[in-house]
N, C-alpha and C positions, 0 to 999 in steps of 0.2 A: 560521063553519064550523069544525069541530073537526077541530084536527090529526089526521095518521094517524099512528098508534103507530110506533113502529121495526122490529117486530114485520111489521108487512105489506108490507115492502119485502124481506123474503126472496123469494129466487125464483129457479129454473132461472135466467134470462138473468143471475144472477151467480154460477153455477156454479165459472165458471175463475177469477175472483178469489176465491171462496175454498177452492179447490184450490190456487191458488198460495202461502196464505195457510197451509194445511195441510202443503205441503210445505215448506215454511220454520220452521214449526216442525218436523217431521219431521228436517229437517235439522242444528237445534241438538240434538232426543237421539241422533241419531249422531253427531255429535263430543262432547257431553258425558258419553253411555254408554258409545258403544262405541269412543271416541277412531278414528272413523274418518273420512279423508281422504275417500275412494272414497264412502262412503254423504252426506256433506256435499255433495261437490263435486257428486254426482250430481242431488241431492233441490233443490238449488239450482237447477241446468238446467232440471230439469223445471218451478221455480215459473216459471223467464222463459220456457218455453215457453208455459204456460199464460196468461201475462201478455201474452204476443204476440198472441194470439186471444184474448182476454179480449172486446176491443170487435165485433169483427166475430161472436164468438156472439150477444151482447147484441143485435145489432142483427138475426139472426134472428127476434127475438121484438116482438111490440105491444106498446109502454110509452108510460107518456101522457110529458109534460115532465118532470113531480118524479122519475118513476122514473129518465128518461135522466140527469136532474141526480145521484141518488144514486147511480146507476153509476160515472160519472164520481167523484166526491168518494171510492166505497169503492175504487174500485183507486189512488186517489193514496195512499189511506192503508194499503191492502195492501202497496203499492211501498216504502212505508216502513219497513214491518217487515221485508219479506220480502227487500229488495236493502237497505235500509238497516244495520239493527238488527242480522238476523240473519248473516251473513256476519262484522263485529267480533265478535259471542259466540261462533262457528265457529270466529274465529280465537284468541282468547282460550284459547279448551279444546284447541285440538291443538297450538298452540305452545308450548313452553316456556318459560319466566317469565326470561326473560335480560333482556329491556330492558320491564321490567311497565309501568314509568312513562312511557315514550317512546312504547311498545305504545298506554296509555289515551288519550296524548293524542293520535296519531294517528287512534284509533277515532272520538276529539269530532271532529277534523275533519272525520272521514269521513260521518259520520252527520248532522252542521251542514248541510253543502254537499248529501249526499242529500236531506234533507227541505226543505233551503230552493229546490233542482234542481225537487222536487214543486210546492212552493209557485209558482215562477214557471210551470212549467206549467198549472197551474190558472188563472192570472191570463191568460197567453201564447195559447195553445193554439190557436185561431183565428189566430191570426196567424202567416202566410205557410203554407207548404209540409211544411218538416222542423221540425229541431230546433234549437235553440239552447243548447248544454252538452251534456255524453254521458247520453246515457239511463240511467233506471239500471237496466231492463232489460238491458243492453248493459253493463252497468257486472255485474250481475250473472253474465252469462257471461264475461265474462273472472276473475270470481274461481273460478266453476265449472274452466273450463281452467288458472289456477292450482294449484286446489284438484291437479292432476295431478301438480304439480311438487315436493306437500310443499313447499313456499318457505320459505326459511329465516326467522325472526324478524325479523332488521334485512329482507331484502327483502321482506316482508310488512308491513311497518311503512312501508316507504319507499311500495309499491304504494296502501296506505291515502291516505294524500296525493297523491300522482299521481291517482289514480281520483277523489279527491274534488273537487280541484281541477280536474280534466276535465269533472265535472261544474255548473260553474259560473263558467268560461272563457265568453267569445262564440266557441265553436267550433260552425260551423254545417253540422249533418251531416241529407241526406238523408232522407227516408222511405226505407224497404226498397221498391223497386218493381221487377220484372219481374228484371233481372239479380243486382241486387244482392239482392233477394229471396230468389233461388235459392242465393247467396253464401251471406247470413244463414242459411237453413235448413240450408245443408252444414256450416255451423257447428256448429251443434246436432249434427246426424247423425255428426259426427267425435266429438265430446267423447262423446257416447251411448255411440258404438263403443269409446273405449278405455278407458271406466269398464266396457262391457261386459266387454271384454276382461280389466280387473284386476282384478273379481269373479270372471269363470269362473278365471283363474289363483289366486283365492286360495282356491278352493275345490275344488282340484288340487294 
């Protein structure tokens, strides 16, 4: 039997990963264009939004096993660009070059512990309940909610390590279900509203 191309595993049921995938890039030309905090921090939220219902879209739709397998494998690897990759390049262009070296090597950390976070995911996943390390969905909105604070260089370099090593910690956190769901989602609708907020003020 002849493989199927790469080509015919596009499809609607992976729409949000790569909307997520889009807005992550989206997000490094507003901090590398337009050095903006507000357009970063935002464009970030909205990829872990989209990341969030990534699976429960996909699973609207009929796919045979290869498809559900390639879902799976393209959002580990969206995750990576988009909560991994892109968030160190965000930070690289709107920080000032004070501690560049201490800066880079916090970034490998960050980005190590991301994708290796993925990695055991993929390997994990079936196994038990929640999580094991911080998602980096979850890793990605708190640099969104950051992203509010301007953070200065050394605390943004310190946060790079903190976040990464959280994420590859035995810290064993929950699925988002019914309370805490609603927690997570006001999360989102808070950071919306005051990125809302600091765009209508800068356009007044």
């Amino acid at each position: 039997m002849r493989a199927r191309a790469p080509l015919q595993y596009f499809g609607v049921c992976n729409l949000l990963s790569y909307v997520s995938l889009f807005c992550g890039f989206a997000a490094v030309t507003a901090a590398r264009s337009w050095h903006s905090w507000e357009g970063s921090g935002l464009l970030i939220a909205i990829s872990a939004l989209a990341d969030t219902f990534d699976g429960k879209f996909a699973r609207c739709f009929s796919r045979n096993e290869s498809e559900v397998e390639f879902g799976a494998e393209l959002d580990s690897l969206v995750d990576a660009v988009s909560f991994g990759v892109v968030p160190v390049i965000c930070l690289d262009s709107l920080l000032p070059s004070g501690a560049a070296l201490l800066q880079l090597e916090a970034s490998f950390v960050y980005v190590v512990c991301a994708v290796t976070r993925l990695g055991y995911f993929n390997v994990h996943q079936n196994e038990g309940s929640g999580f094991v390390g911080l998602p980096t969905t979850l890793a990605a909105l708190i640099w969104s909610t950051l992203f509010l604070l301007h953070p200065s260089p050394w605390f943004a370099t310190l946060m790079m390590v903190v976040i990464g090593c959280a994420m590859v910690l035995p810290l064993h956190i929950s699925r988002p279900r019914g309370v805490t769901m609603w927690l997570f989602m006001s999360w989102f609708l808070t950071v919306f509203g005051f990125y809302g907020l600091r765009i209508w003020e800068g356009n007044h």
